[in-house]
C-alpha atoms as one frame of an Amber mdcrd trajectory, in Angstrom:
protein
   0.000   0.000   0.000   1.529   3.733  -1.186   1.828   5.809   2.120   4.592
   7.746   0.672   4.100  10.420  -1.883   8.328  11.085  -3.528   8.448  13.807
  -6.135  10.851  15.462  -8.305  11.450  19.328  -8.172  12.077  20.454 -11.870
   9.197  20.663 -14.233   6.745  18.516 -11.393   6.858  21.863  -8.854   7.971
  24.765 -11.052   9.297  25.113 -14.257  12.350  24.573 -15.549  12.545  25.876
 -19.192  15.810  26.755 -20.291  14.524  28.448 -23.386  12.049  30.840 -21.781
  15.131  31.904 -19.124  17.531  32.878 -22.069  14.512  34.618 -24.150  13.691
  36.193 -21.049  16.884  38.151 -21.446  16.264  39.883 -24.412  19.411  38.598
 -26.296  20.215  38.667 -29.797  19.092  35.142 -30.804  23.021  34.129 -31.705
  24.105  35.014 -28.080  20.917  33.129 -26.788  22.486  29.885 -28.199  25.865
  29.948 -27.340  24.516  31.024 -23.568  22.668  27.744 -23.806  25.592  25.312
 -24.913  27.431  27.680 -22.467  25.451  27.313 -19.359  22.744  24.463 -19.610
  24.377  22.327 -21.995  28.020  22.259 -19.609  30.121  20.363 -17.730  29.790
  22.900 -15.322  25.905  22.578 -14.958  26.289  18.540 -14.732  28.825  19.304
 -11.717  26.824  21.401 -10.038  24.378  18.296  -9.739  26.847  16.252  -8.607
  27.796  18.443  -5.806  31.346  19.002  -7.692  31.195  22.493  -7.899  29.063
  25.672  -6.372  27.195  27.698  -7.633  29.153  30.563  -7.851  32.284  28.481
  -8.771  30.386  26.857 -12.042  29.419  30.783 -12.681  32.812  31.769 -12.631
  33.935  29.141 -14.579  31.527  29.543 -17.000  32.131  33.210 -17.591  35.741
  32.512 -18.370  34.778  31.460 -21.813  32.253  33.745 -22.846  32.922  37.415
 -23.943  32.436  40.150 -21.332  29.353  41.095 -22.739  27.917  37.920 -21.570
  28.717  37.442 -18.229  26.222  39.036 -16.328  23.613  36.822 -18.338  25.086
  33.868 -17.857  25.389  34.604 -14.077  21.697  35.103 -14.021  21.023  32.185
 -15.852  23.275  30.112 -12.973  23.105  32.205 -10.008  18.795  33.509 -10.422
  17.520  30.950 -12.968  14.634  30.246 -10.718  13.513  34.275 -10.280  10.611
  34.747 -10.668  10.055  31.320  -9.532   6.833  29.666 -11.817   5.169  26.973
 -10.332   3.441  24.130 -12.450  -0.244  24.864 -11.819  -1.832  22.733  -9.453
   0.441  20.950  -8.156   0.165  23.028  -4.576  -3.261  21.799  -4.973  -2.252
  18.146  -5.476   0.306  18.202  -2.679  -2.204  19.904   0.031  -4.609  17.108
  -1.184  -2.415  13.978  -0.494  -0.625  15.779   2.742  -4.734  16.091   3.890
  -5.044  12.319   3.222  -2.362  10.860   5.366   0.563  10.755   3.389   4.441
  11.596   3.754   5.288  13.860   1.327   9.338  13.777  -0.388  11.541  16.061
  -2.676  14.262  13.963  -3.951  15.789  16.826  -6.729  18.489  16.255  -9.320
  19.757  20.211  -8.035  22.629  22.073  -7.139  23.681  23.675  -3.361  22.179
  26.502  -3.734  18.384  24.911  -3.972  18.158  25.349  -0.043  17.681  29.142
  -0.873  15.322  29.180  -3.230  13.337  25.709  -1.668  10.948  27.476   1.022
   9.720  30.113  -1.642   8.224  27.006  -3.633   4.371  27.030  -3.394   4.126
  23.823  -1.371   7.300  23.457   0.096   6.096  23.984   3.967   4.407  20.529
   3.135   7.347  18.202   2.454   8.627  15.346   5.117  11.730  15.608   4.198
  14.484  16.308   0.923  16.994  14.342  -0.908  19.195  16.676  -2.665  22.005
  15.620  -5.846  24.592  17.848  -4.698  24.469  17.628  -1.130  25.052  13.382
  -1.456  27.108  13.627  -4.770  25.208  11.080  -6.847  22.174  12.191  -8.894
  19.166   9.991 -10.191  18.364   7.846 -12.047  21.734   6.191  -9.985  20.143
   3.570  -7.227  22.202   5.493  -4.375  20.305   8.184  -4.375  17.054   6.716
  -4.422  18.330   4.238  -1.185  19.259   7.531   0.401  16.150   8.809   0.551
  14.543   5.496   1.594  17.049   4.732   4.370  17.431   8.724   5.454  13.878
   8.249   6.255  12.652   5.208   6.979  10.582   4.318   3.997   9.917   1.540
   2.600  10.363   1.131  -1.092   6.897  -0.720  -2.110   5.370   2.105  -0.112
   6.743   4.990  -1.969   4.985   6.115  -5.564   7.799   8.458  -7.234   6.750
  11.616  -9.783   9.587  12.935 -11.848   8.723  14.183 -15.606  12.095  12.125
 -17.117  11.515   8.720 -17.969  14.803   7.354 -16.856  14.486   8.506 -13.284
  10.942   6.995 -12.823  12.792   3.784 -13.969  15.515   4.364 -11.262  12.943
   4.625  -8.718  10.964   1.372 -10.270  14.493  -0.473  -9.888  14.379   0.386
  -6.225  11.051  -0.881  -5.856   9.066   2.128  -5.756   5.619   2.238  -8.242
   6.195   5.660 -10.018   4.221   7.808 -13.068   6.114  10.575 -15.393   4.447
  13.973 -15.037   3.649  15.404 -18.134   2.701  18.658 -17.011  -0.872  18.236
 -16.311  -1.250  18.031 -12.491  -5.342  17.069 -12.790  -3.789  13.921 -14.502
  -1.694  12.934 -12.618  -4.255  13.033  -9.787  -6.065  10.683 -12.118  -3.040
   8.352 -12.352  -2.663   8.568  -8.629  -6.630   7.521  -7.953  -5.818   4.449
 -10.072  -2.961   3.479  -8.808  -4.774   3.242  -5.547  -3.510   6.512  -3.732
  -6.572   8.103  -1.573  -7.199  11.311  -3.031 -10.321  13.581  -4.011 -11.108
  14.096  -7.702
């Protein structure tokens, strides 16, 4: 029986659309791509995951090979991606439903150090049990150590846990582990739906 709701940050709770933060910026479109092979498409982003680097030191690092001109983008686009923070609609919603019902509610996030700062301004956040974080355990899903992390961190079991994350691969980590699991596609009414027939108590 699920008693344990586990769900991914990016694109489940807010958006993370790495298009809309560069277009946001107003940039000629050429400088627009070569911030995103730059920034979201580096090493430097991966590490930052992986607890290799900070924040600040994947900014810098970053900023040594793009023109001057650039650098105060690209330390946006590390440093502020999330501001102003968008949350996927409904999913507050969702989460206040299943926290109403009974169950234990998890973040375990593929994110760098610096998502402590930005966490409790997430619509939702006050709700979670507890939070599994890449960077602070240097190993990032879909690897099993992560997901065993968050089982044995908190006591969960694994056939108890249902795990949301909107890349396929990572739902399959969690399935590996034992947990059942859905990918979100973006539409938090069904997922609900999902949830219902997977068994999960929760109001239409």
């Amino acid at each position: 029986m699920i008693k344990n709701i586990v769900f991914d940050m990016g694109n489940v709770l807010i958006r993370f659309d790495r298009e809309l933060f560069i277009r946001r910026l107003g940039l000629p479109e050429a400088d627009g791509k070569l911030l995103m092979e730059q920034v979201f498409l580096s090493p430097e982003w991966v590490g930052m995951d992986w607890g290799e680097l900070t924040d600040q030191q994947a900014a810098d690092s970053v900023c040594a090979r793009l023109p001057e001109r650039l650098h105060e983008a690209a330390r946006r686009l590390v440093l502020a991606w999330e501001q102003p923070i968008l949350p996927v609609p409904g999913m507050r919603e969702l989460i206040g439903s299943l926290k109403a019902a009974g169950y234990g509610i998890y973040l375990l996030s593929n994110a760098s150090f610096r998502q402590r700062e930005y966490w409790p301004a997430i619509p939702g956040a006050e709700l979670f049990d507890g939070e599994v974080i890449s960077a602070e355990e240097g190993c990032v899903k879909p690897e099993r150590a992560i997901y065993e992390t968050l089982l044995t961190r908190y006591g969960l079991a694994a056939a108890e846990c249902f795990f949301v994350d909107d890349l396929p691969g990572n739902v399959q980590g969690a399935r590996r582990c034992g947990m059942e699991g859905a990918v979100f596609t973006g539409d938090a009414d069904a997922l609900r739906l999902h949830m219902r027939q997977a068994g999960i108590r929760i109001g239409a």
